[in-house]
N, C-alpha and C positions, 0 to 999 in steps of 0.2 A: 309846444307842450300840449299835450290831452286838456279838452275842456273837463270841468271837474261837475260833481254833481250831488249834492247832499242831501239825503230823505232820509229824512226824521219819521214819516208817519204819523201819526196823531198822540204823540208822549208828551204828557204836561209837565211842567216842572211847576211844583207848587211850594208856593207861600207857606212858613214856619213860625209857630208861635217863639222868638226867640229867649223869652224868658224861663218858658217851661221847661225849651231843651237844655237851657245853662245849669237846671237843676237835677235834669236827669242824664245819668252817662250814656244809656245805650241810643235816644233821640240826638244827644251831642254828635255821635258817633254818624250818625242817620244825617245830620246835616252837614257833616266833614263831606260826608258821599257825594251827598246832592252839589256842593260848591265844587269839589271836584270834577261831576260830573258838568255843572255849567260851563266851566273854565274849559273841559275838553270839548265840548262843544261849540264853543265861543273860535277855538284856534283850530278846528277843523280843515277850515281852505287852508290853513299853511301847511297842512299835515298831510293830507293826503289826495290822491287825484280822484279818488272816487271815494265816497262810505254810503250804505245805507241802512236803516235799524229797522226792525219788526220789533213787533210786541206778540207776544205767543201769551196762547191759554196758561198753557203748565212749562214750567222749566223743560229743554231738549239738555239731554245727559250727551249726547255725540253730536257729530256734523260732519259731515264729508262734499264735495262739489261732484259733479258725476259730469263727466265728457260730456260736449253737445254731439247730439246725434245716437244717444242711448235708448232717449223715447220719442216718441211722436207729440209733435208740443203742439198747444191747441193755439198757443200765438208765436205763428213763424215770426222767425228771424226776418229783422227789416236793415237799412242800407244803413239805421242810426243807432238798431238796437239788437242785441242775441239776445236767445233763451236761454236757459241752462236751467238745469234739475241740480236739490239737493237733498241729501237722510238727514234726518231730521229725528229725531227720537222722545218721549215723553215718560216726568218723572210727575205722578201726579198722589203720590202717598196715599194711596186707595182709594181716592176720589172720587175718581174718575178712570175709562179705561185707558191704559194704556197701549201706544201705538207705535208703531214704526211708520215714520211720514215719510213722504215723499212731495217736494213744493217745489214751485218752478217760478224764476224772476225774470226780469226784464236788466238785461245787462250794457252800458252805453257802449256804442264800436269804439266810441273813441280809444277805450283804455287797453285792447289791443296793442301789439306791436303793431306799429304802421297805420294803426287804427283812423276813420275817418276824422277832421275836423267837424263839429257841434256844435250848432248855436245855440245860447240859450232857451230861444224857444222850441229850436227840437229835442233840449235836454227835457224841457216841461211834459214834454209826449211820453215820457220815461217814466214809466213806475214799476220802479225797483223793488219793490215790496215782494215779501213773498208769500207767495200762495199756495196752501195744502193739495194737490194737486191728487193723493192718492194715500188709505191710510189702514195699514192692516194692522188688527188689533192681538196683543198677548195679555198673559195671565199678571206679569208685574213689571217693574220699571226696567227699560230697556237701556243698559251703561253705555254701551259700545256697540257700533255702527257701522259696518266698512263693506266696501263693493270690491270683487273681485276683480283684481287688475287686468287679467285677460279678456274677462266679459262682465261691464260694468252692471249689466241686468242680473249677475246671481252675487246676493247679497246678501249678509250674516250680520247675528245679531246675539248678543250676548246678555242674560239679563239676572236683574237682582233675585232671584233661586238658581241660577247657574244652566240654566237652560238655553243652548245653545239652537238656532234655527239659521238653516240656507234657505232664502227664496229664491226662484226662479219665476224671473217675471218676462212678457213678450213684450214689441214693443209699447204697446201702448201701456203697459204697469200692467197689466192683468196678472194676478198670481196664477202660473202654473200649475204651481207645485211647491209644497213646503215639505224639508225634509226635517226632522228634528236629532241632533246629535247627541246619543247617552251617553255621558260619565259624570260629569259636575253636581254635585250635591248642596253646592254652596254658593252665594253671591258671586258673580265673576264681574274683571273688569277684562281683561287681558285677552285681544284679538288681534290674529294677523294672519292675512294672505301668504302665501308663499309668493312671491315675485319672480319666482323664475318658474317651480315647474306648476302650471295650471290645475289647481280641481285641489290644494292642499291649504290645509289651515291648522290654525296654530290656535289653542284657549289657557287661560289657566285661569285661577279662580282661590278662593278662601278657605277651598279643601285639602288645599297645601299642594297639587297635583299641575300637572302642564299636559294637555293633549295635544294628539296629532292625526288630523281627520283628512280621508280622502274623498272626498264628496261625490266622485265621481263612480263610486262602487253604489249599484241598484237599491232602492229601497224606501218604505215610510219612512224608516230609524236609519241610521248607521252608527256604528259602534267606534271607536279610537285606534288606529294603523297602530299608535302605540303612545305608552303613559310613562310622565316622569315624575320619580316622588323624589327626589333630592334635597326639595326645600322640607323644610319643619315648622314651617306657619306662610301665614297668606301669601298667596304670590299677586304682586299687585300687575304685574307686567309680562309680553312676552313680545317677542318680534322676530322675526325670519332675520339672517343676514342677506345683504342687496345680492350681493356678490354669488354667494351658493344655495342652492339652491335645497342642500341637505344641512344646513347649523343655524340652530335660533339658541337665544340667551333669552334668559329673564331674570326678575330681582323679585324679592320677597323681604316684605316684614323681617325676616330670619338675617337681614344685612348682607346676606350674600346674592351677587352676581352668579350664574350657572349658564356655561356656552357650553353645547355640547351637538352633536352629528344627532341626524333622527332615526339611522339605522343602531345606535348602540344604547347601554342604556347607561354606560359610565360616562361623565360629562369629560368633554377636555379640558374645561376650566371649574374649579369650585371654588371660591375665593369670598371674603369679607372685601367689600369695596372700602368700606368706613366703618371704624370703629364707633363715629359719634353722628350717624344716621341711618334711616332705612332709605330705601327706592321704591319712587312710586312707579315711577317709567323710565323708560330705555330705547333709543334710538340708535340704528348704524349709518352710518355716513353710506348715501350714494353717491359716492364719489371717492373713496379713501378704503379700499377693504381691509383694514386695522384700525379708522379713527371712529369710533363711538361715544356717545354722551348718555348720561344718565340722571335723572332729577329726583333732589333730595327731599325728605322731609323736610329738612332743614330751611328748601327757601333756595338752594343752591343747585347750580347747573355744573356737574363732572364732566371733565373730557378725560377718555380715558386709552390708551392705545393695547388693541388684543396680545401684542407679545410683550406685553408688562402689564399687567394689571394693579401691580402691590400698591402703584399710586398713582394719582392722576396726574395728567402732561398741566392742567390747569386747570382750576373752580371759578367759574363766573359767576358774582354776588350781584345783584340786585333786585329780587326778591326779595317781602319777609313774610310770605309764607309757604306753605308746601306746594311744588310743584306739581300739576296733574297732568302735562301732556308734553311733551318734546317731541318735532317734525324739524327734518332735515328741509331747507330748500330746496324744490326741484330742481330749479335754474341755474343756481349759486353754487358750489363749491363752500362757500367760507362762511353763509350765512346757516344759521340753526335756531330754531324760534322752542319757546317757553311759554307757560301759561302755568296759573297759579292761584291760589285761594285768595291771594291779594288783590284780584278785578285784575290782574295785568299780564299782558303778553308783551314780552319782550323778544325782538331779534338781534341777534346777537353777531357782531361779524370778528371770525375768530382770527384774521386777517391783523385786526386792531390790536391783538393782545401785548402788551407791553410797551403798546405806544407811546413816546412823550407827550406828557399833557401839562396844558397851560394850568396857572389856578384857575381862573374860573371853570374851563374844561375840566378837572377833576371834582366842580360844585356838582356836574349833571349825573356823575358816575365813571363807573371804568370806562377804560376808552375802548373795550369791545362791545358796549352796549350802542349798539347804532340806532334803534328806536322802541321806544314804548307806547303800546295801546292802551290808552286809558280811559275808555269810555265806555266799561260796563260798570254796573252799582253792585254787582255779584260776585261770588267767585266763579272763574274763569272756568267752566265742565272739559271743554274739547277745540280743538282749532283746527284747521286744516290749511295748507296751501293748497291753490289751485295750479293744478297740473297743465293750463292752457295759457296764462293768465302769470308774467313774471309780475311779484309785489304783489301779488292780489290774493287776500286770506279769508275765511269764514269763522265767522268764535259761535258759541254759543254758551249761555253764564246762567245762573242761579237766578238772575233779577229776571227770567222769562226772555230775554233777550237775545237778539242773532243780528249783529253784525256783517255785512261785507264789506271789502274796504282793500282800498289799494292805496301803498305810501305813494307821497308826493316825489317826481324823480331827483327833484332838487336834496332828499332826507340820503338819496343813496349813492345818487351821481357825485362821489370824491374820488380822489387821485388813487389808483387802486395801490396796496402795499408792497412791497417786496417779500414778504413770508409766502414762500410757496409748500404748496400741500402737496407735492409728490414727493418731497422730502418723505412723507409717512409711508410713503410704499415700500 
C-alpha cells in the first residue's frame, strides 16, 4: 500500500466560548462545523492515501489539475516527488483584484500506479502546499476555469459579468495572448471544451443564451459560430457530449434539459427533467454514450439515459443541499462524483445501486454512496478529478480552501458488481 501523507499547513482549530454559542443559533451552527471538521481530520489516515489543505487569500470559485509537463516547473520532479500545476480562480467581492492563478505543488510518487515506496522521512521532504506560481488579473469574479483538452496551455475563463476570455500561455505561463469572446451580458457559470474537435467551446450564462465559439478563427475579439436561446431563464450549465463531437445539452433555472446538434438551431431534445427541481449541472458519461447525470437543486444526483428522458433510470440522495458540480471518473466506468453547498463531495458507484444492505449498512446511506469528503467548513465551489492520478481529486469551497486528496484503496478495493454498463449501449 502507498505510504500516505497528511498536510494541514498552518490552520488552527480554535477554542469556543460554549455558552455563548448555546445562545446564539448561527455560532451553534459555526461549532457543528468546526466538530465536524475535527472528527474529519482525526480519521484521515483511514480515509485516504494522500490529503493536503492550503489556506488561500480569497475563496477559488473553480479548480482544475493540469497534466505534468504543460509548463516548466521551477521544482523538478524528483525519484519521491512530481510537480503538477493547478487553475485556480479568485472570488474576492471587490476587494480585491481578482485573478486567474496558476499554482504548482509538490505531489508524493508514491500515490502513482506502481508508485515508489516512501519513508516517512522522505514524506517530511514533501511540501504539498500550494504555490501561486503565476496570476493574470480580470475585471470581476472568475466562476469557471477549464484548460483545453488538446492543449492544456490555452485556457478559459468565464466570469461574474459574463465575460468570456482564452489564454494562450508558452511554456513557462507567459501570456501570449488573450482573446476576449463577445456575446454574454450576464453572470455565467457554464464552460466546456469540446472533447473531440480542438479550438471549440461551449458558454452559457444568466442571459438565458448558450454560445459556440471557435477560438481558432484570427482575432483580439471573436464573435459566437452560433447562439442558442431555447431556454427562458438562467442557464446554469452546459457540456459537449464525450462521444460527438457536434451535440452538447444544458439545464436552466426554466427545469428544462436541452440536447441538441451545433450545426442546427432546433434542439433534439426539449424536455422538463423534473417537475419538482431546477439543474445546476450536467454531466455525460465517458464511457456510456446515452448514460448522463444531472444535479438538482434539490440536493439530488439524476441519472438519466438520452433515449428516455421522461424519467430518470435512478436519483441518488445524499446531499441536503444544492448540487454545484458533477464529474465523471476518468478511470471508472461506475463511479460519478458530486459536490454541494453542504461542505461535501460524495462518489458515488452506480454499480451498487440496489444493493442488499445490512441494518447498520443502510445507518451510512444508500448503498451507491461509496465515499464522502468531509472536510471542507464551506460549501463545496468546484472539484475535479485528476486525469493522471486514479482516486485522486482537487475541491476547492467557500471556507478559502483547496483540498488534494486521494481515497484510501482499502474505501474502494470491494468485490466489483455484477450490473454491467454496456447494458446502456
Amino acid at each position: 500500500m502507498s505510504s500516505k501523507q497528511v498536510s494541514f499547513g498552518d490552520l488552527p482549530i480554535e477554542s469556543s466560548d460554549d455558552e455563548h454559542q448555546s445562545q446564539d443559533e448561527e455560532k451553534s451552527e459555526e461549532l457543528t462545523i468546526l466538530e465536524e471538521y475535527k472528527l474529519w481530520r482525526k480519521n484521515c489516515r483511514y480515509m485516504y492515501d494522500f490529503i493536503s489543505e492550503t489556506a488561500l487569500t480569497w475563496p477559488s470559485l473553480s479548480i482544475q489539475w493540469i497534466p505534468g509537463g504543460t509548463f516548466e516547473n521551477k521544482t523538478k520532479d524528483t525519484k519521491i516527488s512530481k510537480t503538477r500545476n493547478l487553475l485556480l480562480t479568485t472570488h474576492t467581492s471587490g476587494e480585491d483584484v481578482n485573478y486567474l492563478k496558476i499554482a504548482s505543488t509538490q505531489i508524493p510518487a508514491s500515490i502513482w500506479e506502481n508508485g515508489p515506496e516512501i519513508s516517512p522521512e522522505e514524506l517530511q521532504q514533501i511540501n504539498s502546499r500550494l504555490r501561486i506560481s503565476k496570476k493574470l488579473d480580470q475585471e470581476s469574479e472568475i466562476n469557471r476555469v477549464r484548460a483545453m483538452p488538446q492543449n492544456s496551455r490555452v485556457i478559459s475563463t468565464i466570469n461574474g459579468k459574463g465575460d468570456v476570455f482564452v489564454y494562450h500561455l508558452d511554456s513557462k505561463m507567459n501570456e501570449e495572448n488573450r482573446t476576449r469572446l463577445v456575446h454574454h451580458t450576464e453572470n455565467g457559470y457554464g464552460l466546456s471544451w469540446n472533447p473531440i474537435v480542438e479550438g471549440e467551446l461551449a458558454t452559457c450564462s444568466d442571459d438565458q443564451t448558450v454560445a459556440v465559439w471557435d477560438i481558432t478563427r484570427s482575432g483580439a475579439e471573436i464573435t459566437p459560430m452560433n447562439v442558442f436561446n431555447s431556454h427562458t431563464s438562467i442557464v446554469n450549465d452546459v457540456r459537449w457530449h464525450t462521444f460527438s463531437g457536434n451535440s452538447l445539452g444544458s439545464v436552466s433555472e426554466d427545469k428544462h434539459f436541452i440536447y441538441q446538434d451545433k450545426r442546427t438551431k432546433e434542439p433534439a431534445i426539449d424536455t422538463i427533467l423534473s417537475n419538482k427541481t431546477s439543474f445546476n449541472t450536467i454531466c455525460f458519461s465517458r464511457f456510456s454514450k446515452y448514460l448522463f447525470s444531472a444535479g438538482g437543486e434539490d440536493g439530488n444526483v439524476y441519472l438519466y439515459d438520452l433515449r428516455d428522458v421522461t424519467k430518470p433510470l435512478h436519483i441518488m440522495m445524499g446531499h441536503t443541499k444544492s448540487i454545484t458540480n458533477l464529474e465523471w471518473d476518468p478511470f471508472h466506468e461506475n463511479i460519478v462524483g458530486s459536490s454541494s453547498s453542504d461542505r461535501r463531495i460524495i462518489l458515488w458507484d452506480i454499480n451498487k445501486i440496489g444493493k442488499e444492505q445490512l441494518q447498520d449498512e443502510m445507518e451510512d446511506g444508500v448503498p451507491e454512496l461509496l465515499m464522502m469528503h468531509g472536510g471542507h467548513t464551506g460549501g463545496i465551489n468546484d472539484f475535479q478529478f485528476s486525469e493522471e492520478i486514479p482516486w485522486t481529486v482537487a475541491s476547492c469551497a467557500d471556507d478559502n480552501i483547496v483540498h488534494l486528496w486521494k481515497v484510501n484503496r482499502k474505501v474502494v478495493e470491494e468485490e466489483p458488481s455484477e450490473v454491467d454498463l454496456s447494458e446502456l449501449e
